[in-house]
C-alpha positions as a Markdown table, in Angstrom:
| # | Residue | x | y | z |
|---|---|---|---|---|
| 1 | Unk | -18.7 | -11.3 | 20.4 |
| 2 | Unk | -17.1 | -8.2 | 21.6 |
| 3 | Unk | -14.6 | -9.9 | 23.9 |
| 4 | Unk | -13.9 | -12.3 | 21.2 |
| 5 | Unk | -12.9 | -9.1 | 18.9 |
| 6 | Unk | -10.7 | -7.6 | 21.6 |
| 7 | Unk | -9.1 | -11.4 | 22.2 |
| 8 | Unk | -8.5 | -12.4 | 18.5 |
| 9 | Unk | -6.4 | -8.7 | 18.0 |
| 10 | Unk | -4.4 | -9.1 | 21.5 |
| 11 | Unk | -3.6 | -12.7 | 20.6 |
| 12 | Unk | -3.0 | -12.0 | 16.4 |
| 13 | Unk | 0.2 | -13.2 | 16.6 |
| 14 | Unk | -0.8 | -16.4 | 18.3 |
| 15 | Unk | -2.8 | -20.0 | 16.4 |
| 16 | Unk | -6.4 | -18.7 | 17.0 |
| 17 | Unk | -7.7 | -21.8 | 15.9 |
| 18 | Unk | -12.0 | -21.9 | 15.5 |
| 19 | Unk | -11.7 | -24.6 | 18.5 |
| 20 | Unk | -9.7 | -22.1 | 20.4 |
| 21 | Unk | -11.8 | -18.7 | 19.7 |
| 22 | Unk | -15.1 | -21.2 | 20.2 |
| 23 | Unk | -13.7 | -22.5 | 23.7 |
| 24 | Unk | -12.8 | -18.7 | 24.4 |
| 25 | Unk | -16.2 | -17.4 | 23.6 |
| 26 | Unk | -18.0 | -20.8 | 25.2 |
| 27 | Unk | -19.8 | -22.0 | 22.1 |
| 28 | Unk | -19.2 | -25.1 | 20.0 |
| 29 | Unk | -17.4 | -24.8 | 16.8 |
| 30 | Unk | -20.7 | -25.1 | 14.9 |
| 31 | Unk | -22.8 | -22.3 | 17.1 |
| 32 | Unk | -19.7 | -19.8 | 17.4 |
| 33 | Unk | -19.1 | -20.1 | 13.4 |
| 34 | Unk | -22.8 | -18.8 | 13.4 |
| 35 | Unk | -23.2 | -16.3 | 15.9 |
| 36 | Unk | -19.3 | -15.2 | 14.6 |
| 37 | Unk | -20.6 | -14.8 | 10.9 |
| 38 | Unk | -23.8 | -13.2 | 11.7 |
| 39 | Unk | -21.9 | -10.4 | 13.8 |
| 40 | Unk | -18.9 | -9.8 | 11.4 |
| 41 | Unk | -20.4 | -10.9 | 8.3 |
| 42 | Unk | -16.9 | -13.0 | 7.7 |
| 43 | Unk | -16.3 | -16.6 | 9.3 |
| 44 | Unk | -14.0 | -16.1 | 11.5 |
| 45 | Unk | -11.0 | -17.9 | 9.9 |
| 46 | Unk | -11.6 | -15.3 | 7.2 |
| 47 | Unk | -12.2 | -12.4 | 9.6 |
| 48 | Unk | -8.7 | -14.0 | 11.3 |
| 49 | Unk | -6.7 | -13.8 | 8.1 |
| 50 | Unk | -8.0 | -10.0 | 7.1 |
| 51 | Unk | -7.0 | -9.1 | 10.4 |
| 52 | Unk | -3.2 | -10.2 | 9.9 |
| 53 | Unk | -3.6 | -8.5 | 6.4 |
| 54 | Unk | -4.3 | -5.3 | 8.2 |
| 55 | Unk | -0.8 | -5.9 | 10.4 |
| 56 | Unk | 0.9 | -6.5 | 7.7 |
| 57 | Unk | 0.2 | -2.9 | 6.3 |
| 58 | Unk | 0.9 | -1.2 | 9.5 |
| 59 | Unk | 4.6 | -2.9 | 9.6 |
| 60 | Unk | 5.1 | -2.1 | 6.0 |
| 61 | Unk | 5.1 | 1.3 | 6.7 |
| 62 | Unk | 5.7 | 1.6 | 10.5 |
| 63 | Unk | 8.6 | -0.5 | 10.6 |
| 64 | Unk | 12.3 | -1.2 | 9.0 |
| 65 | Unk | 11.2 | -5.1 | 8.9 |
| 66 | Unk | 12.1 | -6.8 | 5.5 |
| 67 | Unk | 8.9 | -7.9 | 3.3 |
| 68 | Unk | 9.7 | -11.8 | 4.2 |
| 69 | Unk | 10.2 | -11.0 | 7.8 |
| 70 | Unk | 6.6 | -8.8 | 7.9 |
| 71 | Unk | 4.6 | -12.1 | 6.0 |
| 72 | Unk | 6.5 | -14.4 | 9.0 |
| 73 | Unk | 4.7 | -12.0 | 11.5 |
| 74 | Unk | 1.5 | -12.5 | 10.3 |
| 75 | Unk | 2.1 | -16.5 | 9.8 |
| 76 | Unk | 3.0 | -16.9 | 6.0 |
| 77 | Unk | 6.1 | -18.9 | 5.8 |
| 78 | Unk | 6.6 | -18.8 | 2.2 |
| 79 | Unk | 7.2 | -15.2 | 0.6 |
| 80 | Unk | 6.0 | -16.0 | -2.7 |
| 81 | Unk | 2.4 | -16.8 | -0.7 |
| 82 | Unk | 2.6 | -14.1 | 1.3 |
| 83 | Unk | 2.9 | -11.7 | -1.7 |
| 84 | Unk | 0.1 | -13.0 | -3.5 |
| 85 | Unk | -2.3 | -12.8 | -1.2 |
| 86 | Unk | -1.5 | -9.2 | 0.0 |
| 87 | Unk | -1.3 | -8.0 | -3.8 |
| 88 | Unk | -5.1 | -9.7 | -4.2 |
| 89 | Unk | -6.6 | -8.6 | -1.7 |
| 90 | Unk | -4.9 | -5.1 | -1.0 |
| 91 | Unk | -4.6 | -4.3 | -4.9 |
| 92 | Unk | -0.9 | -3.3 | -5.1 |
| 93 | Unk | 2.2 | -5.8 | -3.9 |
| 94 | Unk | 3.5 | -5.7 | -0.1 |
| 95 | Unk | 6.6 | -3.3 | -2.2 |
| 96 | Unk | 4.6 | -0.7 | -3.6 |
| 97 | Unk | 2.7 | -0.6 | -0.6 |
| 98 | Unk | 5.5 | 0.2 | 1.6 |
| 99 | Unk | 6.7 | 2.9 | -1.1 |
| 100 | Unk | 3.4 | 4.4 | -1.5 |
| 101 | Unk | 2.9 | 7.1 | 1.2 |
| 102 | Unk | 3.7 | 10.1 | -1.6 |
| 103 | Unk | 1.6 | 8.5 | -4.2 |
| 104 | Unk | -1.5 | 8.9 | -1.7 |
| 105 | Unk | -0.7 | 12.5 | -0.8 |
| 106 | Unk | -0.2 | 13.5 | -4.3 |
| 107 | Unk | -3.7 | 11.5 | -5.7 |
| 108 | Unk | -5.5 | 13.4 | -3.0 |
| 109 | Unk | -3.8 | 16.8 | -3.8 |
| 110 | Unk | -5.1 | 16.0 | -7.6 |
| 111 | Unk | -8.5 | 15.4 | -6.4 |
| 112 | Unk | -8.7 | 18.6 | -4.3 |
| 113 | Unk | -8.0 | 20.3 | -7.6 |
| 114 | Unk | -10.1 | 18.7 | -9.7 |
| 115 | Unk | -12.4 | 21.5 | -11.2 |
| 116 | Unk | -15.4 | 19.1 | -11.7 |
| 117 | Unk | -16.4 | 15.7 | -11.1 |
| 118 | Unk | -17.5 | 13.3 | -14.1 |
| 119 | Unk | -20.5 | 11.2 | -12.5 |
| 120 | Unk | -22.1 | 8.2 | -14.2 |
| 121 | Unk | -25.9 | 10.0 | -15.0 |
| 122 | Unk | -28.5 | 8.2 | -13.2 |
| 123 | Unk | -30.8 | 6.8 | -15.0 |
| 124 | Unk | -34.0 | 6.1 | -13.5 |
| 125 | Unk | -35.9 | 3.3 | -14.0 |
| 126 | Unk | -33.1 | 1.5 | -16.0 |
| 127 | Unk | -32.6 | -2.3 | -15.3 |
| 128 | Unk | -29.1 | -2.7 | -14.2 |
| 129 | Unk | -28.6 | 0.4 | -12.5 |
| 130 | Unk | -27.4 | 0.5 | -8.9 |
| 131 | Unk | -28.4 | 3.9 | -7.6 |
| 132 | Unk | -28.3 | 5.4 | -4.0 |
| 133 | Unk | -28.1 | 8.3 | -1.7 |
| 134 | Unk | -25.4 | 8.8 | 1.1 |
| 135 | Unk | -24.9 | 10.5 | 4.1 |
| 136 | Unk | -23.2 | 11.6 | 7.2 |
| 137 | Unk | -23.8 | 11.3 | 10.7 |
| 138 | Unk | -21.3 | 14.2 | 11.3 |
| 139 | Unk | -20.1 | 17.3 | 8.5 |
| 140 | Unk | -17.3 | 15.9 | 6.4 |
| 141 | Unk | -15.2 | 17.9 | 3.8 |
| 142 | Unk | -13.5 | 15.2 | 1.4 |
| 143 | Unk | -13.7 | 12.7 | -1.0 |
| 144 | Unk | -16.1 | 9.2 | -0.2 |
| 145 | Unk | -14.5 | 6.0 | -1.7 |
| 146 | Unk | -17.4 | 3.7 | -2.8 |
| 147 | Unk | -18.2 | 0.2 | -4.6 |
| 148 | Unk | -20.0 | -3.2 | -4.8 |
| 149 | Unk | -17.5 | -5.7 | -3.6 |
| 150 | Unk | -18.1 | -9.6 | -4.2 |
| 151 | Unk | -17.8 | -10.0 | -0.4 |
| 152 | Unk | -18.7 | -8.3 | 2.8 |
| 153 | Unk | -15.1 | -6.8 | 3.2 |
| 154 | Unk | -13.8 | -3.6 | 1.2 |
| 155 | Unk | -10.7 | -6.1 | -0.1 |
| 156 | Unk | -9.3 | -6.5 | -3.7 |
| 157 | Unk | -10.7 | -4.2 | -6.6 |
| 158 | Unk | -14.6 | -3.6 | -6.5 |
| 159 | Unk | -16.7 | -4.8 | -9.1 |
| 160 | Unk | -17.8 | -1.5 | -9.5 |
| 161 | Unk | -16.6 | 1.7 | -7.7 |
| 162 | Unk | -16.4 | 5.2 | -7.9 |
| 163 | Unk | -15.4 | 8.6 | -6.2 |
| 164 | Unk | -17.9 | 10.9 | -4.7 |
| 165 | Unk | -17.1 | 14.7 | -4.0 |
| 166 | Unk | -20.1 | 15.3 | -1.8 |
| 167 | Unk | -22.4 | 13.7 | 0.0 |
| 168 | Unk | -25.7 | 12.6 | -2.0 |
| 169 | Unk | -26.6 | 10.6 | -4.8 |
| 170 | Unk | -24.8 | 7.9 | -6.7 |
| 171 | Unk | -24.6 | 5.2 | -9.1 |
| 172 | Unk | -23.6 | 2.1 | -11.2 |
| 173 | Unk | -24.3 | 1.2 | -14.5 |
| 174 | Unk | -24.0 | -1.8 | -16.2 |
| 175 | Unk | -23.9 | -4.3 | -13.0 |
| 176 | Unk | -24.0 | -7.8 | -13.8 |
| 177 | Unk | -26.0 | -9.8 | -12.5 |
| 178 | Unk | -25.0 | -11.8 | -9.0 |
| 179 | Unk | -24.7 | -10.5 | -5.1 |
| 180 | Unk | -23.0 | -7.5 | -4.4 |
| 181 | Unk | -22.2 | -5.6 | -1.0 |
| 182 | Unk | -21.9 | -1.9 | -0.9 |
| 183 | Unk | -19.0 | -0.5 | 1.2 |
| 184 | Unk | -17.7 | 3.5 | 1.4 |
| 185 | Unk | -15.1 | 5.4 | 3.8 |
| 186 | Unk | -14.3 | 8.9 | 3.3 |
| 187 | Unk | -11.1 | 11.2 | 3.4 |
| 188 | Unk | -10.9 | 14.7 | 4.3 |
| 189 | Unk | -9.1 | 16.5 | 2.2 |
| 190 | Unk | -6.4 | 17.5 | 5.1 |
| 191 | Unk | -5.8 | 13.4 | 5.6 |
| 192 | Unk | -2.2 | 12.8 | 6.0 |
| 193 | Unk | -1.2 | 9.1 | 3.8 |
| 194 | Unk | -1.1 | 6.9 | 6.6 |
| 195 | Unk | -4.5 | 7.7 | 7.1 |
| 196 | Unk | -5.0 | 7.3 | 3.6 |
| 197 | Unk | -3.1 | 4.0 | 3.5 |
| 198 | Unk | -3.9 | 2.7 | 6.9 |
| 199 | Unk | -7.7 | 4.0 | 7.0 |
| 200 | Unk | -8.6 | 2.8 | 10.9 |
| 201 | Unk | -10.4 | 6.0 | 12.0 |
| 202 | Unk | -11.8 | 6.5 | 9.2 |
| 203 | Unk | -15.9 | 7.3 | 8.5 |
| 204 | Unk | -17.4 | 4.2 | 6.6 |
| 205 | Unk | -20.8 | 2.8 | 5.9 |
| 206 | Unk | -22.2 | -0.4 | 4.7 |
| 207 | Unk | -25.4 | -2.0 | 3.6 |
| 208 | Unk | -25.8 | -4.9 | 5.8 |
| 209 | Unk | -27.9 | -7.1 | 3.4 |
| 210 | Unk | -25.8 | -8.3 | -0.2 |
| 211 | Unk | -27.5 | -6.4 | -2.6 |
| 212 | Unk | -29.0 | -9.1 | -5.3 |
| 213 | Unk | -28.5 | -7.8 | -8.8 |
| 214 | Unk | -31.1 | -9.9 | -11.5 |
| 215 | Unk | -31.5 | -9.8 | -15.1 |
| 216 | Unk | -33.6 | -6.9 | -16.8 |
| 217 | Unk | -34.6 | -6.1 | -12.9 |
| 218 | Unk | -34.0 | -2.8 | -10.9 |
| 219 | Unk | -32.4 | -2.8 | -7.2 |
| 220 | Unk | -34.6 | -0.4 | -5.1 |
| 221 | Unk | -32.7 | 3.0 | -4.2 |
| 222 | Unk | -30.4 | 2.6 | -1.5 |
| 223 | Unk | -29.5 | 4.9 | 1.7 |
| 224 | Unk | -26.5 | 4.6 | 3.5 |
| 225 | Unk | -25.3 | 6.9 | 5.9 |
| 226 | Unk | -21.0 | 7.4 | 6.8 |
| 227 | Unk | -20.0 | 6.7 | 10.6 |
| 228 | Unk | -17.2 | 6.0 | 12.8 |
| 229 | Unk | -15.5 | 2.7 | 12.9 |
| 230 | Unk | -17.1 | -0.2 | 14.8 |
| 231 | Unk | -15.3 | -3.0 | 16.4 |
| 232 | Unk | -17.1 | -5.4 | 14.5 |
| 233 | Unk | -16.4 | -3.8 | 10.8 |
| 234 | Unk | -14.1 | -5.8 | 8.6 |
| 235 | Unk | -11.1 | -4.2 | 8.0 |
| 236 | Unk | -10.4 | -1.5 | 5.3 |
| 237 | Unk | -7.9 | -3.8 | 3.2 |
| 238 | Unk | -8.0 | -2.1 | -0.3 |
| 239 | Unk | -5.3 | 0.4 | -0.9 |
| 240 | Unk | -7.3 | 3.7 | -1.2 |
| 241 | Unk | -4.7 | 5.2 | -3.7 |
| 242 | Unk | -5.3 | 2.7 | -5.5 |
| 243 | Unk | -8.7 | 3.6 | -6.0 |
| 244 | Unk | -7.8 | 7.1 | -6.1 |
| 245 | Unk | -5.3 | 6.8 | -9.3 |
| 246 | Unk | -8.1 | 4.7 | -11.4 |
| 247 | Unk | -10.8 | 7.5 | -10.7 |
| 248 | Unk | -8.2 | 10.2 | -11.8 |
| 249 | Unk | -7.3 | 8.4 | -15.1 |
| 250 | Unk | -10.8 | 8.1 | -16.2 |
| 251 | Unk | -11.0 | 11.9 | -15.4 |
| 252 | Unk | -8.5 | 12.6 | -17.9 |
């Protein structure tokens, strides 16, 4: 599945069709859909898609390309298409993107100054409650992005999310019912914003399993431990300012 990784981001700009990826990887359709999903946690037409998502941001702010020649790039003929589904699953439109490099340094500037941290209380033994502890495989000096996402890729708004300062415990309250995942990265506070906007390198961690959420039931404490990037994590398609700028308003 490794080689298929390394193929589908040399060839991104090419039809990688499921027949062709299957014929690459020497699978039918049907058994490379599993083993594909299994490994990634995404089918791969999905995994596909985030992946030209994740260009898209780098030639927003790398390049001089115009907005309907950057959605061309990635496949999306029609700008109107091309918007919509960067602004859904990103959080903020292909322009604001591409303008927001400033906006990232300054939210993590405010953040550095923040004299304390307002925390949801945990609650323990509470139905609802989504509580966990996290960690680092190496010492990190920043601030950890995390949330329940209805899908196994950081994409879109989460359901529920928050900003850590430190490493250690955390929680949500008043989770709905249904299947959530739980996704973090972290950024130290001397992150320039195209890390910030373009987070490839940076830590992240994920529980594997969707965590099941059920009526007047708790979800046993989670642990989940910040590491480099794998080959086989989704993308990072959320904007992290973004994030950033609705944790500083309910600060205020």
């Amino acid at each position: 599945m490794d080689e298929v990784l390394f193929y589908i981001k040399r060839h991104i700009d090419e039809d990688l069709s499921l027949a062709r990826l299957a014929r690459y990887a020497a699978y039918s359709p049907y058994h490379f859909s599993r083993i594909f999903k299994a490994y990634v946690g995404l089918p791969p037409h999905y995994y596909v898609a985030s992946i030209r998502l994740q260009k898209a941001k780098d030639l927003l702010l790398k390049t001089n390309l115009s907005i309907r020649d950057i959605g061309m790039e990635i496949g999306q003929q029609s700008l109107g298409t091309f918007t919509t589904r960067f602004s859904n699953r990103v959080g903020m439109s292909p322009s604001a993107f591409r303008h927001s490099p400033q906006v990232a340094n300054k939210h993590l500037t405010s953040l550095n100054q923040l004299a304390t941290w307002k925390q949801t209380s945990i609650v323990k033994k509470a139905h609802n409650i989504v509580t966990g502890t996290i960690d680092a495989e190496v010492p990190f000096s920043g601030v950890i992005l995390i949330g329940l996402f209805p899908k196994p890729i950081p994409e879109g708004m989460p359901k529920y999310g928050t900003l850590l300062s430190t490493l250690g415990e955390f929680s949500f309250s008043n989770v709905k019912p249904g299947r959530y995942y739980l996704m973090a990265t972290a950024v130290t506070w001397d992150s320039q914003a195209t890390d910030i906007l373009l987070p490839h390198t940076t830590l992240r961690a994920k529980i594997h399993h969707p965590i099941v959420v059920q009526p007047r039931s708790s979800v046993p404490h989670l642990y989940v431990t910040l590491r480099a990037p794998r080959l086989n994590d989704p993308p990072i398609l959320v904007s992290l300012p973004v994030l950033m700028n609705n944790f500083l308003r309910q600060q205020g």
